[in-house]
Kinemage of the C-alpha trace (Angstrom):
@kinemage 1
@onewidth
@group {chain A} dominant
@subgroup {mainchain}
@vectorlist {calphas} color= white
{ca unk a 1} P 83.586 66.197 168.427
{ca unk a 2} L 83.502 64.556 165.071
{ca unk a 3} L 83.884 66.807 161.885
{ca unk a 4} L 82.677 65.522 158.622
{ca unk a 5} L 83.613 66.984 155.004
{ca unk a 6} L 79.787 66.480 154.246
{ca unk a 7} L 76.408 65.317 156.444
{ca unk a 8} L 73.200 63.958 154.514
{ca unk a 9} L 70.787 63.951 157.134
{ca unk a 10} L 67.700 61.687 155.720
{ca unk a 11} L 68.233 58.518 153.210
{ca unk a 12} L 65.608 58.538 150.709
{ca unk a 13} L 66.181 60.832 148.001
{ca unk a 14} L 69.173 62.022 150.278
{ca unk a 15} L 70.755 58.867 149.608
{ca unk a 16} L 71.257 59.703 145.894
{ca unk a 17} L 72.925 62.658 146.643
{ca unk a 18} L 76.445 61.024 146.979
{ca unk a 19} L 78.711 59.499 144.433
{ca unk a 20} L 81.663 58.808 143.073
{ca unk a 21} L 82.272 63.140 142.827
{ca unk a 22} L 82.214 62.644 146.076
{ca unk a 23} L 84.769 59.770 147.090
{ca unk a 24} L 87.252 62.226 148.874
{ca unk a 25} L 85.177 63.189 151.101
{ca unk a 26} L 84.831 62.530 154.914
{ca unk a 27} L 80.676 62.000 154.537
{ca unk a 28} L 77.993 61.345 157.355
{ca unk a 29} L 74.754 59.598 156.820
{ca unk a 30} L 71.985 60.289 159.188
{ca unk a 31} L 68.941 58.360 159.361
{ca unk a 32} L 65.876 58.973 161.740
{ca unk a 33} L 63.584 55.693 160.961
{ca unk a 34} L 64.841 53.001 157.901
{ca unk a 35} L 67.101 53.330 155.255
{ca unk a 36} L 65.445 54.280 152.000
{ca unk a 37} L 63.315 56.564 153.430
{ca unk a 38} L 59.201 57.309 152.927
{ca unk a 39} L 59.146 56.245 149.211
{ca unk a 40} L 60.933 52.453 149.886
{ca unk a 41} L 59.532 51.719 153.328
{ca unk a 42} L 56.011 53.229 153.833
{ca unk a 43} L 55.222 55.244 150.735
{ca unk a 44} L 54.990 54.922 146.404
{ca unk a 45} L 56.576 51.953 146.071
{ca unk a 46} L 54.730 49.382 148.738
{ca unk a 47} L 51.583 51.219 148.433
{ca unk a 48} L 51.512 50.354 144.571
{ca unk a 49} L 52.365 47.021 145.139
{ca unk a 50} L 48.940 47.031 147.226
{ca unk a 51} L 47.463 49.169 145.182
{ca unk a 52} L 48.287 46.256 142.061
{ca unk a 53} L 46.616 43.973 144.133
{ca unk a 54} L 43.326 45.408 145.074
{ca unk a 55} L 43.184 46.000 140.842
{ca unk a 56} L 43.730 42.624 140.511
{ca unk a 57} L 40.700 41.520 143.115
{ca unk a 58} L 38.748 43.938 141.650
{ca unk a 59} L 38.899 43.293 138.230
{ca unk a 60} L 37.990 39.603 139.374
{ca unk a 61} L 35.141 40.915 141.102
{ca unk a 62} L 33.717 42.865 137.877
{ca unk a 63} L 34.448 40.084 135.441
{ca unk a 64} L 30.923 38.958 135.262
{ca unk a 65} L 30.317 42.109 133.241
{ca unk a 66} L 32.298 40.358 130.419
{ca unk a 67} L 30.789 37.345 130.304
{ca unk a 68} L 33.257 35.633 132.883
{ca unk a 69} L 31.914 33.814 136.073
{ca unk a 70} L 34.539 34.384 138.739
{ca unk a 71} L 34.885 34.699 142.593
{ca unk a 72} L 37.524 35.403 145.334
{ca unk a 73} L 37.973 32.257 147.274
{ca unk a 74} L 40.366 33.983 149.550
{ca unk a 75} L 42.545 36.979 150.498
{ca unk a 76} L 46.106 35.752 152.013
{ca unk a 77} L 46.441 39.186 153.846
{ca unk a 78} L 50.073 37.590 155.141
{ca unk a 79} L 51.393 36.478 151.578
{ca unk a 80} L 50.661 39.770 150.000
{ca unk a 81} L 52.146 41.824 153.109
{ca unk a 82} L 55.163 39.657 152.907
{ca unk a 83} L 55.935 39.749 149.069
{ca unk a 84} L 55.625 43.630 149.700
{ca unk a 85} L 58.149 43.584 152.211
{ca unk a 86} L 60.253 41.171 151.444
{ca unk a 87} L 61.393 42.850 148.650
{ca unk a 88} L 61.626 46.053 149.942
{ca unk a 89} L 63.512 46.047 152.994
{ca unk a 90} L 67.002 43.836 151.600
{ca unk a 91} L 67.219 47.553 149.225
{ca unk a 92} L 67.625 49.461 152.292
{ca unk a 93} L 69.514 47.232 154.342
{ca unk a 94} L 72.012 46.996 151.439
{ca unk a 95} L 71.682 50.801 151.107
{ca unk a 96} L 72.384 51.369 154.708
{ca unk a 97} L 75.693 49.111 154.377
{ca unk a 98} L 76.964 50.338 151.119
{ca unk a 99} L 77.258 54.097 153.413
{ca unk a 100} L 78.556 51.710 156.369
{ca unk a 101} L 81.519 50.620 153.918
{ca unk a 102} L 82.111 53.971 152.700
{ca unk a 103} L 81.749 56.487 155.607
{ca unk a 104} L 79.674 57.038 158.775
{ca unk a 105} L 75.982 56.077 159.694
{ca unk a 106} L 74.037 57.432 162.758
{ca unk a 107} L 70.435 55.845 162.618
{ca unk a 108} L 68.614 58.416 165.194
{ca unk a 109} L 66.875 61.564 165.026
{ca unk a 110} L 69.508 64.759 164.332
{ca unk a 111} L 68.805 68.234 165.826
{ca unk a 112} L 71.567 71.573 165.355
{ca unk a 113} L 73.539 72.605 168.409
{ca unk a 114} L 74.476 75.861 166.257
{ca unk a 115} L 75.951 76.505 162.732
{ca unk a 116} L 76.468 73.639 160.898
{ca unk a 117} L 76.546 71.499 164.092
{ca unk a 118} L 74.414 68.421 164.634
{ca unk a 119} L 73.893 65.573 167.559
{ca unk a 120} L 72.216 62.609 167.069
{ca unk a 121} L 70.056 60.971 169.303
{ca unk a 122} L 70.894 57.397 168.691
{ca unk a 123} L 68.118 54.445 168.927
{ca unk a 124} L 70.443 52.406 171.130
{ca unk a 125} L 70.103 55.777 173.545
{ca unk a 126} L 73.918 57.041 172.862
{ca unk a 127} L 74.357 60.385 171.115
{ca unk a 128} L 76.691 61.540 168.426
{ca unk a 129} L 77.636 64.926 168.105
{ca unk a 130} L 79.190 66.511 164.702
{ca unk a 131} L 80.047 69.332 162.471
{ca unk a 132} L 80.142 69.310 158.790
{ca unk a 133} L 82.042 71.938 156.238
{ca unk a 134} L 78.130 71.382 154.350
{ca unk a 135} L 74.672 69.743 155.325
{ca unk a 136} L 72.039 68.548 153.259
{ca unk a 137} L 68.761 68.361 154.730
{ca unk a 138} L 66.547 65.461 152.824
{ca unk a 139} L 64.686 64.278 156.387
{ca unk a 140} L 61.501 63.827 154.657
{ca unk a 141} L 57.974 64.157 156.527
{ca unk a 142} L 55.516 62.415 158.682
{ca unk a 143} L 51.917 61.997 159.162
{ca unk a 144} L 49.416 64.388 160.613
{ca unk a 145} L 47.491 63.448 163.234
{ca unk a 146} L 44.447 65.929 164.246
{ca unk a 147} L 44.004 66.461 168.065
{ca unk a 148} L 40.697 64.436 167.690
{ca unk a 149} L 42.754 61.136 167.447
{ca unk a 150} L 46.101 61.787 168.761
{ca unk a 151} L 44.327 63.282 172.390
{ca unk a 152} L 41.725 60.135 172.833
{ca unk a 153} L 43.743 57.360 173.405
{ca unk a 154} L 41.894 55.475 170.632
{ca unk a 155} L 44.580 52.769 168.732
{ca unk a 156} L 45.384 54.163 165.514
{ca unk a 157} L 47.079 53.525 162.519
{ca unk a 158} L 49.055 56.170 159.549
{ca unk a 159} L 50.387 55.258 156.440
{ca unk a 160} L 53.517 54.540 158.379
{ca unk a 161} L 52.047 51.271 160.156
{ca unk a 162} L 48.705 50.524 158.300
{ca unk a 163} L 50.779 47.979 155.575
{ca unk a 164} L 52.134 46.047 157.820
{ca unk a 165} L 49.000 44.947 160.193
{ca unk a 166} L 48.595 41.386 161.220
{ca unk a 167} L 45.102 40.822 159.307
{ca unk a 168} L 42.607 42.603 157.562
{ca unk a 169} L 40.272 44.466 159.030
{ca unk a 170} L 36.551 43.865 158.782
{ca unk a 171} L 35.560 47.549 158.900
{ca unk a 172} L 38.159 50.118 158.605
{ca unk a 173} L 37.411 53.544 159.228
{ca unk a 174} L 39.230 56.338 157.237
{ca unk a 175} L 40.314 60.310 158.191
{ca unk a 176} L 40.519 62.094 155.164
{ca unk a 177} L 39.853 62.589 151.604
{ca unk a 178} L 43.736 63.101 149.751
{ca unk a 179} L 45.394 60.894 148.036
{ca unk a 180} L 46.851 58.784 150.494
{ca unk a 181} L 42.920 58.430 151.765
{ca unk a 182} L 41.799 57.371 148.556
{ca unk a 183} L 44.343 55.022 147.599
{ca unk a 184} L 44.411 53.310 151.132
{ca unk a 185} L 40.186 53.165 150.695
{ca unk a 186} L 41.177 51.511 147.598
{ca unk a 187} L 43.745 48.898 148.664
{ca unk a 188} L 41.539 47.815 151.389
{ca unk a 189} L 38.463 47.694 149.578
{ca unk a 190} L 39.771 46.098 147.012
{ca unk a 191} L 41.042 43.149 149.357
{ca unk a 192} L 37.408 42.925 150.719
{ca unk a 193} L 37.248 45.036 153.970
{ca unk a 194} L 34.325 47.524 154.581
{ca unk a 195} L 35.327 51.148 153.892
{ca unk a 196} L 34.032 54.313 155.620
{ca unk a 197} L 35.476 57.616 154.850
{ca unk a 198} L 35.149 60.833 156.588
{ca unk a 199} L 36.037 64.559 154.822
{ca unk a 200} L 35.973 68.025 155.997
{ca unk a 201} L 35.837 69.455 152.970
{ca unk a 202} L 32.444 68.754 150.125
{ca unk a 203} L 34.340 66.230 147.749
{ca unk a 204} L 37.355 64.317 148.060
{ca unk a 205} L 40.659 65.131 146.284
{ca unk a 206} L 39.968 68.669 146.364
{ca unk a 207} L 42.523 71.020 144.707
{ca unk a 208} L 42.553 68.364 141.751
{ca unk a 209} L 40.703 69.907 138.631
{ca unk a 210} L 37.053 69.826 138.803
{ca unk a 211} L 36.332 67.102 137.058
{ca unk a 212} L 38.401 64.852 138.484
{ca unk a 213} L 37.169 65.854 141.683
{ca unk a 214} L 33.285 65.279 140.431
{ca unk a 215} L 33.800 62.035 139.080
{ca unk a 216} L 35.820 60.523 141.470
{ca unk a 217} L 33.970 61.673 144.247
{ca unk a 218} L 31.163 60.182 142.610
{ca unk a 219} L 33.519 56.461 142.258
{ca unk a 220} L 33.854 56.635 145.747
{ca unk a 221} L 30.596 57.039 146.989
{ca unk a 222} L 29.804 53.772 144.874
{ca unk a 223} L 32.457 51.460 146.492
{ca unk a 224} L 32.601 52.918 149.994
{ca unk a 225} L 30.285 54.891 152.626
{ca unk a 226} L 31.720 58.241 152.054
{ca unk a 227} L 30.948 61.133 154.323
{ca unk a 228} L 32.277 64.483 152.780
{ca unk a 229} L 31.088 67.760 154.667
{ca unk a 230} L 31.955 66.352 157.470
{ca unk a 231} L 34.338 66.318 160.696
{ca unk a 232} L 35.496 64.297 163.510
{ca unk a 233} L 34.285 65.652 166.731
{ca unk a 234} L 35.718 62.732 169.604
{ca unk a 235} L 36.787 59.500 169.042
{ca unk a 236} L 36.383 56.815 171.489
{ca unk a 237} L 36.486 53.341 171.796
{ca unk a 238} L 39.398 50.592 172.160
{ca unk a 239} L 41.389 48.394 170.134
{ca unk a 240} L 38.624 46.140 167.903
{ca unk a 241} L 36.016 48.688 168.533
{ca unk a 242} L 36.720 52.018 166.991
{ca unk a 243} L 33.841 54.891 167.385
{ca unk a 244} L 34.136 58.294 165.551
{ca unk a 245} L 31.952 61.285 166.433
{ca unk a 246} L 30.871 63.364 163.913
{ca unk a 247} L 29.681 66.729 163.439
{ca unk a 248} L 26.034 66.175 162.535
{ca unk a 249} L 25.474 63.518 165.489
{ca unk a 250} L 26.731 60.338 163.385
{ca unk a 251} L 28.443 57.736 164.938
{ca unk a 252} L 31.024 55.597 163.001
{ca unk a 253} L 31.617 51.764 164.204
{ca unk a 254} L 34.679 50.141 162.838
{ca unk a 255} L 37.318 47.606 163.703
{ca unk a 256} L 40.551 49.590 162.805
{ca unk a 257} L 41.129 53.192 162.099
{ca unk a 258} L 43.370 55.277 159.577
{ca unk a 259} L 43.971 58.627 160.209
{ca unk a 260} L 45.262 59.800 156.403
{ca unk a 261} L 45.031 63.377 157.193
{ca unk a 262} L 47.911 64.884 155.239
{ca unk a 263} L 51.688 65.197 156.221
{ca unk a 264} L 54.029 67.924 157.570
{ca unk a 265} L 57.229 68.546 157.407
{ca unk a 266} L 59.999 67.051 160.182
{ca unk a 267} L 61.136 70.628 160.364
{ca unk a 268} L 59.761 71.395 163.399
{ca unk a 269} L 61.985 68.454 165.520
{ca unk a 270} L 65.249 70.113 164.179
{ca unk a 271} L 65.999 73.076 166.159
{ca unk a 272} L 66.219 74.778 162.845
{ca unk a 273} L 66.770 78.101 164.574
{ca unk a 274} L 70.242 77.159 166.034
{ca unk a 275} L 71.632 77.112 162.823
{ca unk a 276} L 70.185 79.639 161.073
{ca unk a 277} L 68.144 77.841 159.074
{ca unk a 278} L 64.313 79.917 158.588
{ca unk a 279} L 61.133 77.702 157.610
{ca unk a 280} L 57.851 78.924 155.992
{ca unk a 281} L 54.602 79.080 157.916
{ca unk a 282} L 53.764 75.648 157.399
{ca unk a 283} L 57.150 73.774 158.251
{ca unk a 284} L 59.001 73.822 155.115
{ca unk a 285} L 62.768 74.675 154.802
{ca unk a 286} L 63.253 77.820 152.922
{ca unk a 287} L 65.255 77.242 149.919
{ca unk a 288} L 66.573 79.518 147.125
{ca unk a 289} L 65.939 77.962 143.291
{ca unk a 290} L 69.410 76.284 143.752
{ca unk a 291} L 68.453 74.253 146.744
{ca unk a 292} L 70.421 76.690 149.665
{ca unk a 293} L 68.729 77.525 152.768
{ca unk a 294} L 69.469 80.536 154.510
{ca unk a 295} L 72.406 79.076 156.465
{ca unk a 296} L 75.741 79.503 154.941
{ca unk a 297} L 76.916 75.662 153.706
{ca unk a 298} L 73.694 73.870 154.341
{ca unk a 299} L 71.148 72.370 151.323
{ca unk a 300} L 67.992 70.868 151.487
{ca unk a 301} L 65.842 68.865 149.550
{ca unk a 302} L 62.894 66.596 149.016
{ca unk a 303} L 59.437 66.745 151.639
{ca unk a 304} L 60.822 69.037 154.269
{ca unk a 305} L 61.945 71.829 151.673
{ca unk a 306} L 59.498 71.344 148.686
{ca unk a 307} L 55.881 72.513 148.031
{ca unk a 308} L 55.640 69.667 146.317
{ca unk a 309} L 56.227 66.165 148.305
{ca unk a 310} L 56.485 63.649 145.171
{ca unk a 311} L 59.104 61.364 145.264
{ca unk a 312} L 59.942 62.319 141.630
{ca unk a 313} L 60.538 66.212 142.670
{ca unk a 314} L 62.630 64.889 145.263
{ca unk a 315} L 64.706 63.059 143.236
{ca unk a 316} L 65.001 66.135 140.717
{ca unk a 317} L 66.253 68.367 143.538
{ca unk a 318} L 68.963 65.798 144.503
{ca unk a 319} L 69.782 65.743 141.259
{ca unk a 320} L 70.132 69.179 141.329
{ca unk a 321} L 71.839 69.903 144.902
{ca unk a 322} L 74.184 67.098 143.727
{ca unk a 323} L 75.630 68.901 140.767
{ca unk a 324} L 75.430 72.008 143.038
{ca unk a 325} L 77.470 70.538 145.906
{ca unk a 326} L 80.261 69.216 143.368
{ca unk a 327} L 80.196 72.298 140.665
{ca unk a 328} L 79.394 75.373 143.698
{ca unk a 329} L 80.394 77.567 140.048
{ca unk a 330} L 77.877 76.357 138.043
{ca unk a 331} L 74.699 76.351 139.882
{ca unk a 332} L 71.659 74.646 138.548
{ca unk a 333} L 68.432 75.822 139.536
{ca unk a 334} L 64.870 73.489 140.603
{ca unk a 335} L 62.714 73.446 137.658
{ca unk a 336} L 59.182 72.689 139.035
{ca unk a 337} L 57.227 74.156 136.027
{ca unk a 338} L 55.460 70.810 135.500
{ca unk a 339} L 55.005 68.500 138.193
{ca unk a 340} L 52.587 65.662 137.078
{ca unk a 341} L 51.266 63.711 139.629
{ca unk a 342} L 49.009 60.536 139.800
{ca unk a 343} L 46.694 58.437 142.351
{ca unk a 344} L 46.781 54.792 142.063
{ca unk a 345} L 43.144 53.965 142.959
{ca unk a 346} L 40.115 52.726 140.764
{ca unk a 347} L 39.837 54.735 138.843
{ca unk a 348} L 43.531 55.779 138.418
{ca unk a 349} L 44.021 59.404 138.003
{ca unk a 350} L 47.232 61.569 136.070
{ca unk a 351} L 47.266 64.768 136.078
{ca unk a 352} L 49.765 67.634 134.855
{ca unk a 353} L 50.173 71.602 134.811
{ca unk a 354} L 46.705 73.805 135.679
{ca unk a 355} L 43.200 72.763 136.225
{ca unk a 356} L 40.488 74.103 134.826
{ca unk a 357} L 39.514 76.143 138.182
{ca unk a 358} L 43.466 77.916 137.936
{ca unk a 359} L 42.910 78.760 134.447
{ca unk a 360} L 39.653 80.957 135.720
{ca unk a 361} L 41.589 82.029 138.749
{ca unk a 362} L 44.224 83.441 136.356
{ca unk a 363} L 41.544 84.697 134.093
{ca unk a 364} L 43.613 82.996 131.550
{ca unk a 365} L 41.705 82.915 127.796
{ca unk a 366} L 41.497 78.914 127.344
{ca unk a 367} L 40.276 76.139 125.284
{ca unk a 368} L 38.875 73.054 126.992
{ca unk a 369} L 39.132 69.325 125.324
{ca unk a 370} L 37.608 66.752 126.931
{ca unk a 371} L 36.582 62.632 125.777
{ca unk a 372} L 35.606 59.871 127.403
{ca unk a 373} L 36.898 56.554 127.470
{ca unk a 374} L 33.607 55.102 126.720
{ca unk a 375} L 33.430 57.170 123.653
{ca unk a 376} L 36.639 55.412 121.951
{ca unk a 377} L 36.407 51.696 121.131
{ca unk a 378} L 38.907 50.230 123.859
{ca unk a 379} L 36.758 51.807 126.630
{ca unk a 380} L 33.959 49.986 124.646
{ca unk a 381} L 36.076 46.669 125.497
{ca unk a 382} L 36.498 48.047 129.142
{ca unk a 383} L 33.113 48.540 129.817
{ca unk a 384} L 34.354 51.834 131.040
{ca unk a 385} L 31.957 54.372 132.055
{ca unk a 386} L 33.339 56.996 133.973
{ca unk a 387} L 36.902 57.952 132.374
{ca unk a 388} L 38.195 60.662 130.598
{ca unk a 389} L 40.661 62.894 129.326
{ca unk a 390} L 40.633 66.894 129.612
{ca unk a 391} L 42.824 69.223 128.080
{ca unk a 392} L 43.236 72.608 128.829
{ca unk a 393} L 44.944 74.851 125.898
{ca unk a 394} L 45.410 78.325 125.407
{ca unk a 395} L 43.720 79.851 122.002
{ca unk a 396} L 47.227 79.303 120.319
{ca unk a 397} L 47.116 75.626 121.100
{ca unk a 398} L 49.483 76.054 123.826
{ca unk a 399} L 48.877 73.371 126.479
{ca unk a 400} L 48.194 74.512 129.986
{ca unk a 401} L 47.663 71.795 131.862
{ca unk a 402} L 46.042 67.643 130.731
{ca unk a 403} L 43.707 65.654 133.767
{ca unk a 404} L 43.247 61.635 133.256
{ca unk a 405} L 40.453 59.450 135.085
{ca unk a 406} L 40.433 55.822 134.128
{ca unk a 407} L 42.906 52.508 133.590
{ca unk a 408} L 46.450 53.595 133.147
{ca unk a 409} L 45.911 57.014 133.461
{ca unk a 410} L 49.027 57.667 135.107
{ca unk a 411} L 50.790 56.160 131.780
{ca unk a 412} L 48.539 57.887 129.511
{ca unk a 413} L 49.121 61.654 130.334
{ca unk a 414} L 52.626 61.024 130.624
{ca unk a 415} L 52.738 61.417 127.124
{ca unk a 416} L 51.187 65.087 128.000
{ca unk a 417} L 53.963 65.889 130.310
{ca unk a 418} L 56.201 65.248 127.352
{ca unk a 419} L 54.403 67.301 125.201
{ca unk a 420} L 54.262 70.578 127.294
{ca unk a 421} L 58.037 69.871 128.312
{ca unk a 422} L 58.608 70.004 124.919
{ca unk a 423} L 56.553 73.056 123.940
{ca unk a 424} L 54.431 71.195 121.319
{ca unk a 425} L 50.574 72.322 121.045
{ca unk a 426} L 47.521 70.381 121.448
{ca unk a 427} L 46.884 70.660 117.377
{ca unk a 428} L 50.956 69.560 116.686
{ca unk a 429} L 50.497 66.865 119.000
{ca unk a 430} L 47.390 65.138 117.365
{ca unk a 431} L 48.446 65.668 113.814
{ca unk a 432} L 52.776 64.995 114.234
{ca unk a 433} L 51.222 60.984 114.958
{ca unk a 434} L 49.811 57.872 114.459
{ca unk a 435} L 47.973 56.899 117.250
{ca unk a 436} L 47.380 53.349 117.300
{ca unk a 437} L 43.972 52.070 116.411
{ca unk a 438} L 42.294 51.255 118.741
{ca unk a 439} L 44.017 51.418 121.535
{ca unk a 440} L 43.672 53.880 124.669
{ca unk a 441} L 45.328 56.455 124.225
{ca unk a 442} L 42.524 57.525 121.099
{ca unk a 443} L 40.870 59.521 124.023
{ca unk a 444} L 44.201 61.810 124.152
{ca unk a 445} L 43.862 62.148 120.450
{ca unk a 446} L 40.248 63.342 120.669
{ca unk a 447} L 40.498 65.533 123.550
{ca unk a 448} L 43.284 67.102 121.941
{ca unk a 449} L 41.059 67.708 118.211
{ca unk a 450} L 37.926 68.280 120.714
{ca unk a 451} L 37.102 72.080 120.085
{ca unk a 452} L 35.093 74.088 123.172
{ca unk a 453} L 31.628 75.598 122.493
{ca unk a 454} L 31.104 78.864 122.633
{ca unk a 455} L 29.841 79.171 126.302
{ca unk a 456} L 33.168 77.418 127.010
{ca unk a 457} L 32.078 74.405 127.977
{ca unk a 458} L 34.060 71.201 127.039
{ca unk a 459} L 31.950 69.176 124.461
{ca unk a 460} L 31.873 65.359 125.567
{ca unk a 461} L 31.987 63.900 121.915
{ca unk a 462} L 35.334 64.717 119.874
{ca unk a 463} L 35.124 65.159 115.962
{ca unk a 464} L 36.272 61.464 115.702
{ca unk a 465} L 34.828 58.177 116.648
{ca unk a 466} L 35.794 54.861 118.106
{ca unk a 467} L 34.766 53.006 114.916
């Protein structure tokens, strides 16, 4: 049996974790699907591209309220596929040979034997069996799919598959209300297709702060049927001709179906236990603040260890297991204090640290700050009527947490991120700047001088206007 000085099994963020520290080394790359791994192949990066798109369409289709007469002649569902992937897959291909030239690749699914002891099963239907002095586990996640789908049959599509269809769909039918949900409703609806969501729970990107939640709940209803409250009971049908069942009697017609239902961990396809390796209740690798699981010599990282699955946390904890692996006497520790995180629909949303629903939880003593777009003079040149900007600050002006609904939200409250990184309050952060008039990011400004009421309710006009 092979032995290796190191084994990476999973090549997104994984890939990163090897570099020139590590040229001595004997090192194994193991990859289950393609090189690069969710973010390059079926995740951030090619659903932004589409996401980009669907702006663009609709900002053509809402440019009468500006005075300009426009249409969409057509949608080349092929030509925007392509450019997607075309780009895309020549990084992982040259990712997958750059380890080729430099060590070992196994492209197959890896499960233990025992203590640091893997085989692989190969896609060409060989195995490869290994050990390795240490293992870093960076094998990522997949997508749920609720026995209501996977048990009926019924073609189906996940984010893993839905980009790369052969045409549009007239009528596509959605499972869930998360972000993948709403930013798949949003690519497809933007390109023209009818969009039908169904929810469980009363609102759609619940756990987000409140506001977000109400107002983009609200969005959605607007540009698709939306049916929150509500869950799939059967689904029948055939390829073309898609029926869901729900709760409450309705039936659901639709051409092609999504199931966006949330993702787990690919834990459970490991045989964890073999090597000693425990998991928390819902799949996840358990892992100390340095990145070690409970096996001696074996790491992970990234969507099967973290309770957060962003691709920029998972590039933080290779950063971190990297140093780790190469300095084992100077240990670094995760820092997941503030994780922002954004959704790349219409509207966009960023958001960073508590909402205002934790804050109450907490029964922390809090100031809210809130303004709209359409209250500062470049949302007057948007026509924008639903974003905002919320700030939540403790009475010493300490920020707690910052929620953004509206164009380039996820590159306004980045700015936020900064701030509370840097320990700077909401009252040091207006005053320390210009901010540029009159561009966007006035509504930061005035949500950050907005002061609360007295009942504690945020006040939707700050002290300064768009004029």
């Amino acid at each position: 049996m092979a032995h290796h000085d190191l084994a990476v099994i999973g090549t997104g963020s994984g890939n990163t974790v090897v570099d020139d520290r590590f040229a001595g080394l004997d090192v194994v790359h193991v990859e289950a699907t393609r090189f690069g791994g969710t973010c390059l192949n079926v995740g951030c990066i090619p659903t932004k591209m589409l996401a980009y798109t669907a702006e663009v369409a609709e900002t053509v289709r809402s440019a009468a309220r500006f005075g300009v007469d426009a249409r969409i002649e057509r949608v080349r569902w092929a030509d925007i596929r392509d450019r997607v992937f075309s780009r895309l897959e020549p990084i992982g291909d040259d990712g997958r040979e750059h380890r080729r030239e430099h060590g070992t690749v196994h492209e197959g699914f890896a499960r233990f034997t025992g203590p640091r002891a893997l085989t692989v099963d190969l896609h060409d239907g060989g195995t490869a069996g290994f050990t390795a002095d240490r293992i870093v586990l960076a094998d990522g996640g997949r997508p749920v799919v609720p026995p209501p789908v996977a048990d009926s049959g019924v073609p189906f599509d996940t984010s893993d598959t839905i980009m790369r269809i052969g045409e549009l769909p007239r009528h596509l039918a959605v499972i869930g209300g998360g972000y993948i949900a709403a930013e798949f409703a949003h690519v497809f609806g933007g390109l023209g297709c009818e969009v039908t969501i169904v929810e469980a729970t009363d609102t759609l990107l619940g756990g987000m702060d409140e506001t977000i939640v109400e107002r983009f709940t609200a969005a959605a209803h607007e540009r698709f049927t939306v049916h929150t409250g509500r869950s799939v009971d059967k689904v029948t049908g055939a390829a073309g001709d898609v029926r869901l069942h729900l709760d409450d009697g309705t039936e659901i017609r639709a051409d092609r179906l999504l199931v966006a239902a949330g993702r787990t961990p690919n834990s459970d396809r490991m045989d964890l236990g073999l090597a000693g390796i425990e998991t928390h209740d819902d799949g996840r690798v358990r892992v100390d603040a340095h990145g070690r699981t409970t096996a001696e010599g074996v790491w992970a990282l990234g969507d099967i260890a973290t309770a957060h699955p962003l691709k920029h946390v998972a590039n933080h904890e290779a950063d971190i297991v990297r140093h780790n692996l190469a300095h084992p006497g100077d240990l670094r520790a995760f820092d997941h204090d503030l994780v922002p995180a954004a959704v790349f629909t219409v509207p966009q949303i960023g958001t960073v640290g508590r909402t205002e629903q934790q804050c109450r939880d907490e029964a922390l003593e809090y100031r809210v700050g809130m303004h709209d777009y359409g209250d500062v003079a470049y949302g007057w040149a948007m026509e924008d009527e639903r974003g905002f900007c919320k700030v939540l600050a403790a009475p010493d002006g300490t920020l707690l947490g910052a929620h953004v609904l509206g164009p380039q939200a996820s590159t306004l409250v980045q700015q936020l991120v900064q701030a509370m990184a840097l320990g700077a309050t909401a009252e040091r952060l207006a005053d320390v700047q210009y901010w540029i008039h009159p561009a966007l990011p006035e509504v930061i400004e005035n949500a950050l001088r907005a002061p609360a009421t007295e009942e504690g309710c945020p006040p939707r006009l700050g002290p300064r206007t768009a004029g």
